[in-house]
C-alpha positions in Angstrom: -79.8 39.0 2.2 -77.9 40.9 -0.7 -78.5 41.4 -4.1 -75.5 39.3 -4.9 -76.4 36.5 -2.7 -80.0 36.2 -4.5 -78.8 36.7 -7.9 -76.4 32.9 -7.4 -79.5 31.3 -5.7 -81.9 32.5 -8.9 -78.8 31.3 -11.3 -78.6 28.3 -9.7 -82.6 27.6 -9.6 -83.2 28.3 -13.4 -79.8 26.2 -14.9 -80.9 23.2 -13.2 -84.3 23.0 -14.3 -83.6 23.6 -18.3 -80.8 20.9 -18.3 -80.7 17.4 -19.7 -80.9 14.0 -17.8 -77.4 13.5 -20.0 -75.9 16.2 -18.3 -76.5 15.7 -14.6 -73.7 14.1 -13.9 -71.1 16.4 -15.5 -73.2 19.4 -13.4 -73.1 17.6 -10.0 -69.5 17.5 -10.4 -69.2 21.2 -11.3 -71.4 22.3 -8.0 -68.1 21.6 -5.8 -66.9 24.7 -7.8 -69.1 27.1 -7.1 -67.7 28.4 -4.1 -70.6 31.4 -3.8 -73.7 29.5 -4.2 -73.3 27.2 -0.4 -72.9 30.4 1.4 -75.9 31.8 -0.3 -78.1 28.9 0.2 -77.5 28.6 3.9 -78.5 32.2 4.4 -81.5 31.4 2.1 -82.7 28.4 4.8 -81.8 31.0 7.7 -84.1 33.3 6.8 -87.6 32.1 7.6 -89.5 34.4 5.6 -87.3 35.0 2.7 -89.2 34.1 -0.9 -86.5 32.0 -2.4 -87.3 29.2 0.7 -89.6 27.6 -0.6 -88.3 27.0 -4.2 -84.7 26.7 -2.7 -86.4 23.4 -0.8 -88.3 22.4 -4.2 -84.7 22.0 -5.7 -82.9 20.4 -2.5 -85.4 17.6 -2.7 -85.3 17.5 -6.8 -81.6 16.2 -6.6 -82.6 13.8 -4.0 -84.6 12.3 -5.6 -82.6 12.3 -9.1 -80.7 9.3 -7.5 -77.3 10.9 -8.1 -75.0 10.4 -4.9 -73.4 14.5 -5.6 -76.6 15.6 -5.9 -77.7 13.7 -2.5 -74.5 14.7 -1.1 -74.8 18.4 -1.6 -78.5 18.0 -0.3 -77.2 16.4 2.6 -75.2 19.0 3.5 -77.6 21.5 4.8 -79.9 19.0 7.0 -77.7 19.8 10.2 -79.4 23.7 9.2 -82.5 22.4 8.1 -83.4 20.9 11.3 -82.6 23.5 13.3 -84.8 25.9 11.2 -87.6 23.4 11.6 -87.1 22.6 15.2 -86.9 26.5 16.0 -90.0 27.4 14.2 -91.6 24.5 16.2 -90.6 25.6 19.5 -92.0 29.3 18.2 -95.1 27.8 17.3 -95.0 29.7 14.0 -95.9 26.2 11.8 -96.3 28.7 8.5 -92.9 29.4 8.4 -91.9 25.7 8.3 -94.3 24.4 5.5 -91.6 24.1 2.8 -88.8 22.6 5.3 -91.0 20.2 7.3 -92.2 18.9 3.3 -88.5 18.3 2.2 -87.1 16.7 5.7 -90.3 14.3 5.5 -89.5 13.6 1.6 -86.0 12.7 2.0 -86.8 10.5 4.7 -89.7 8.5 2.8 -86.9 8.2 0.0 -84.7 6.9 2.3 -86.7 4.0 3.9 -87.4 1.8 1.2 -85.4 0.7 -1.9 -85.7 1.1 -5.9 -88.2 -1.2 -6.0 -90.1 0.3 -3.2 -89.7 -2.0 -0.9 -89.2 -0.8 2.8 -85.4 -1.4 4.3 -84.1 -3.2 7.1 -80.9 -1.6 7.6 -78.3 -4.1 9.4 -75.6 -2.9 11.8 -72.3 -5.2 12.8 -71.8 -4.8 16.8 -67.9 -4.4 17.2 -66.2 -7.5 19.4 -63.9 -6.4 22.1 -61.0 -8.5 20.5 -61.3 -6.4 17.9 -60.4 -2.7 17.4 -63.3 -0.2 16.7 -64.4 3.5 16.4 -64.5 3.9 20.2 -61.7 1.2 21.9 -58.5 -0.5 21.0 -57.5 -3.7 22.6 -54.3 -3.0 23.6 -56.1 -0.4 26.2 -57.7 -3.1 27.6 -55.0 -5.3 28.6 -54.4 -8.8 28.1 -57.8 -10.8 27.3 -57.4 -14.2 28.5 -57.8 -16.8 25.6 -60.0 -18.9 27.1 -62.0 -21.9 25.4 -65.4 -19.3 25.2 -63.4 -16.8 23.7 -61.6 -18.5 21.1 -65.2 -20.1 20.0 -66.7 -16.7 19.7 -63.5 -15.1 18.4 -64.8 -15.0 14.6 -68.3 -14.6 15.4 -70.1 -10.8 14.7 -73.3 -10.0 16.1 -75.8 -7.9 13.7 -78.3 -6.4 15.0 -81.2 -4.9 12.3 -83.5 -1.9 12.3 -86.7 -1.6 10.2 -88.6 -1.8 8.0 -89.6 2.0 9.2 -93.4 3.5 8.4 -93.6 6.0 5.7 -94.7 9.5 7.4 -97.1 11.6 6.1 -96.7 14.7 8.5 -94.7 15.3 11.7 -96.1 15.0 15.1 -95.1 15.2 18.9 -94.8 11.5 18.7 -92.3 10.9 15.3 -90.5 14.0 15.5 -87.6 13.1 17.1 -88.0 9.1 15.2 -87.7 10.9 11.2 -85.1 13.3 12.6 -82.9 10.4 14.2 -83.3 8.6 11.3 -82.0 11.7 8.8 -78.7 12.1 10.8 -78.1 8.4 10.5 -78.2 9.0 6.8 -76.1 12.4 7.4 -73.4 10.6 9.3 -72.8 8.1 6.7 -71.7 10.9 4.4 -69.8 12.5 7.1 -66.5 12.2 4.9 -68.5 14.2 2.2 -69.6 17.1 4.3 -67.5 20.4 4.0 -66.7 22.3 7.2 -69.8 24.9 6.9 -71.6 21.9 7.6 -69.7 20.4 10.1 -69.5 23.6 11.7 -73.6 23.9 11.4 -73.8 20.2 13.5 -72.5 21.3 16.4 -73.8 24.7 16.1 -77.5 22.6 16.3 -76.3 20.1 19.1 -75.3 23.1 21.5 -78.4 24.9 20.6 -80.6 22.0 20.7 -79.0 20.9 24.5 -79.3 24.5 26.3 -82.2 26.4 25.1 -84.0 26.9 28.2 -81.1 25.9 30.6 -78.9 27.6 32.3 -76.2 27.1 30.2 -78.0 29.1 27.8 -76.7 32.2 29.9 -73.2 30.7 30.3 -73.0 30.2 26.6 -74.4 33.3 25.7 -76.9 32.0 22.8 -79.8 35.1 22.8 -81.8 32.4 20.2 -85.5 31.2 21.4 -85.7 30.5 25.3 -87.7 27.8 25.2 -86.8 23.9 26.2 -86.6 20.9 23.4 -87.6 18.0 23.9 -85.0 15.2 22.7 -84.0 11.6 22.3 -81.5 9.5 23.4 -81.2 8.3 19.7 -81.4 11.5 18.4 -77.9 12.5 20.8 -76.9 9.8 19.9 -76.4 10.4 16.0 -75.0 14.3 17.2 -72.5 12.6 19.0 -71.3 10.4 16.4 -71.1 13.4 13.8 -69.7 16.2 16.9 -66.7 13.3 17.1 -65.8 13.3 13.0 -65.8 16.8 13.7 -63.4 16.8 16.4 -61.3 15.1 14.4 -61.3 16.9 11.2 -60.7 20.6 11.9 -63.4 21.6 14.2 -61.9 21.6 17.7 -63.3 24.3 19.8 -67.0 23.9 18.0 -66.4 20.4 18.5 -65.6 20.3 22.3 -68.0 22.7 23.2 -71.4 20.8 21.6 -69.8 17.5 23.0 -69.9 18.9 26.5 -73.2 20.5 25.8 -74.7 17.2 24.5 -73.2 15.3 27.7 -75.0 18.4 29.7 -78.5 17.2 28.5 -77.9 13.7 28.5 -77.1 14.0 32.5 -80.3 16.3 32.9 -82.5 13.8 31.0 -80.7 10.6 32.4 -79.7 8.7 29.2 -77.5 6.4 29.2 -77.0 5.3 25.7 -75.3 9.2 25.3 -73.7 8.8 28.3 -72.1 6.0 27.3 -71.2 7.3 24.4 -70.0 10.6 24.7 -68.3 9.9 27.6 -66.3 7.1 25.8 -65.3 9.6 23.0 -64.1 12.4 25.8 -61.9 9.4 27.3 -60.6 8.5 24.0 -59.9 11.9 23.1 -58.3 13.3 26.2 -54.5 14.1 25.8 -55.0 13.2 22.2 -53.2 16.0 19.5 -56.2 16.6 17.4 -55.6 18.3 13.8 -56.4 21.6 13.6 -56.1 21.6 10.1 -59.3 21.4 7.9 -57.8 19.9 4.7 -56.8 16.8 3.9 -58.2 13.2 4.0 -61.6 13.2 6.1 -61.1 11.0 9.4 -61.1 9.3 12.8 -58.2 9.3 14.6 -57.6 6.1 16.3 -54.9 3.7 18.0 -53.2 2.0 15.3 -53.0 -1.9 16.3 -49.2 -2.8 17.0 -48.1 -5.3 14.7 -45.9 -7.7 17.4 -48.0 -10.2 18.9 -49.4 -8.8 22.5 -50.4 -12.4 23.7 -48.9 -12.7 27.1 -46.5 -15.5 28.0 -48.4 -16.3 31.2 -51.9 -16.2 29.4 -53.3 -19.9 29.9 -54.1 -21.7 26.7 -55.1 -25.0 25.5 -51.4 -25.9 24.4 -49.5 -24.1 27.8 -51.5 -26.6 29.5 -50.8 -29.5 27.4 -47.5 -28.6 27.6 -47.2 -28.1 31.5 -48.6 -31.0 32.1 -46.4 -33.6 29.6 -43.3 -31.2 31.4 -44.9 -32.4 35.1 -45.1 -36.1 33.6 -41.0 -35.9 32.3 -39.8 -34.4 35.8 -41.2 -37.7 37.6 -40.3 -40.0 34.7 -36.9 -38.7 35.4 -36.8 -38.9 39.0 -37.7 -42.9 39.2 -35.3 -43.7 36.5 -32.8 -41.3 38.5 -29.8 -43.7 39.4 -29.9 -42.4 43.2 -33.7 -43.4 43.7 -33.2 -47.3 42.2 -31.1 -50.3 41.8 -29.8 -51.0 38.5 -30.6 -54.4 36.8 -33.5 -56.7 38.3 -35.3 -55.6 41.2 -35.0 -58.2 44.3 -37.4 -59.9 45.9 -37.7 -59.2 49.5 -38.8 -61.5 51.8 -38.1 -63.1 55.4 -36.7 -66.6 55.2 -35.1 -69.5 57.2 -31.8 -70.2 57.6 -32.0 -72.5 54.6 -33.2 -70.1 52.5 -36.8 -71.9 52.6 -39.9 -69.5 53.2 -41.7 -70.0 56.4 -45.1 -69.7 57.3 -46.6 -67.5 59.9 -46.6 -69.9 62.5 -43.3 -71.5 62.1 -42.4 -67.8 61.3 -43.7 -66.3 64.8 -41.9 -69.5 66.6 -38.4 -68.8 64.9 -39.1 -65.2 66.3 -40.0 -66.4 69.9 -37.1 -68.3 70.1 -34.5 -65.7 68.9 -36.1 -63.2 71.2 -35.4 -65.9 74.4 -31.9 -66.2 73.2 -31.3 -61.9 73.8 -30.9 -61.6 70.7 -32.8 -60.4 66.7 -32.3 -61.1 63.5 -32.5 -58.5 60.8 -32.5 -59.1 57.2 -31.7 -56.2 54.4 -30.5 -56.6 51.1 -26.8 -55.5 49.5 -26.5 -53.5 46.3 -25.8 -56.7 44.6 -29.1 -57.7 45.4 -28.5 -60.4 48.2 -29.5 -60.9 51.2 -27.8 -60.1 54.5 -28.0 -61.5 57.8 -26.6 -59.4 60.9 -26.8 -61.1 64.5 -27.7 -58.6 66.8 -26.6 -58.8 70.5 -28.2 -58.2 73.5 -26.7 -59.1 77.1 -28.8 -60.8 79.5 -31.2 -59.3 81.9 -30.7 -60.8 85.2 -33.2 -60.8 87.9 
């Protein structure tokens, strides 16, 4: 480290411990413009055995806990470093090195599970509907969803699912590592439109190396840091893959692609599907995408912007297309027994079969009259005019002679 270098760190170390609770604020917003002192402080936290560690941590955790959100911010900012300092002195099994990181990763996190009041959390997360679009689909790549009566019950409805309250940690073992460290880089990726591209750079720079130390890929990548496997989460993917993708979209392309195929890598090795899920959704969403390349600008996701026109289909089967097939179905045959080709116009007639008097019959005299016509050769047949009276016609029918 350079003279330089250590001379900004010491600066930075003594003005903040001489100055007034009044003036925190104005020197949080002043820290942006010290463009020598991040630079510094990262090699600071590279260097395991360098002297200004320890008090370099002391100070992180100092404007953590002074409850201003710069000060948090700019603390933030190095955890995607910190961790891989920590997690490489771990897998060295060199625990002295990592006193003063392991005490200000565990601090932060104890601040950050309970309130002002010191109560513990319960941190509440909406779970994005289909219908509606979200960081990782759009609708319109869907298709059409049909409206059906389900759908339009559940349509306003958000699920929520919670997590917490979390236990307070004392010290980090095999069991909680990976839980504390999941749990810092969900409080990481909530600033991500805060962090400056060193530090975007530094999380994927820690999701590659995390994912391939001790794999092959290690050799295909080139990475000549410690040799020896990681053990890691699906959670704790998780939360890199949700930072690598801000970065994809904000600047960091190439850094960015690499960890997220690095990240999928491990996740096929170990067989989780939560990052499988999810990092394979992002590649889909991202492929044949124009990412930005530039690194300035307003910090975000790029997305599909939903269309303003309405994108319900015509044929999609609602409550109202059916109510209003089926009154169309009830005018068609309205209209064909009123049709004037179907009916008679004016009173309908009564049909029957009568004498020659006009008299009805009964069903014996009826059955006679019928007899009789039949032994004179020939039938009777009655039918109706369009006037609506009846008709006789004498049928007849020669003789059969034996």
């Amino acid at each position: 480290m350079l003279a330089m270098d250590e001379g900004v760190v010491e600066e930075w170390l003594s003005k903040f411990k001489t100055l007034p609770e009044t003036a925190v604020s104005s020197y949080a917003a002043s820290l942006k413009d010290k463009g020598s002192l991040v630079p510094a402080l990262y090699k600071v936290i590279r260097e395991n055995y360098s002297d200004l560690l320890e008090p370099v941590c002391h100070q992180l955790f100092e404007f953590y806990r002074s409850g201003e959100p710069r000060l948090q911010r700019f603390t933030l900012q190095f955890l995607p470093e910190l961790v891989w300092s920590y997690l490489s002195v771990t897998a060295a099994r060199d625990p002295h090195c990592s006193g003063c990181i392991e005490a200000l990763l565990l601090g932060i996190y104890n601040l950050e599970i309970v309130d002002k009041d010191g109560q513990s959390k319960v941190l509440s997360f909406t779970i994005p509907s289909l219908s509606k679009p979200s960081v990782y689909h759009e609708p319109s790549s869907i298709g059409s969803l049909a409206l059906t009566e389900g759908a339009l019950a559940n349509h306003g409805l958000s699920r929520v699912v919670y997590s917490g309250p979390h236990l307070q940690r004392e010290t980090f073992t095999a069991q909680n590592r990976f839980e504390v460290l999941s749990f810092l880089l969900l409080c990481y990726n909530a600033s991500l439109s805060y962090m400056s591209s060193s530090s975007l750079q530094s999380l994927c720079q820690l999701s590659s190396r995390v994912c391939i130390c001790g794999y092959p890929r290690q050799q295909v990548r080139r990475y000549k840091g410690i040799n020896s496997r990681l053990m890691v989460t699906s959670e704790f993917l998780v939360q890199l893959i949700t930072g690598i993708h801000f970065a994809l979209c904000n600047g960091e392309v190439e850094l960015g692609s690499r960890a997220l195929d690095d990240v999928l890598y491990r996740a096929q090795l170990e067989l989780f599907p939560e990052a499988l899920l999810v990092g394979n959704a992002i590649k889909s969403s991202l492929h044949g995408a124009s990412l930005k390349a530039n690194k300035e600008g307003t910090r975000s996701i790029q997305v599909e912007i939903t269309p303003t026109a309405p994108r319900i289909s015509r044929n999609a089967v609602t409550s109202l297309s059916i109510r209003g097939h089926r009154w169309k179905r009830h005018g068609e045959e309205t209209d064909s027994v009123e049709s004037p080709d179907s009916c008679v116009t004016g009173p309908i007639p009564e049909i029957s079969v009568t004498g020659v008097s006009g008299e009805r019959l009964l069903n014996g005299e009826a059955l006679r009259s019928r007899t009789e016509g039949e032994a004179l050769g020939g039938a009777t047949e009655v039918g109706v005019d369009p006037r609506g009276q009846e008709v006789r016609r004498q049928k007849s029918a020669g003789r059969v002679q034996f």
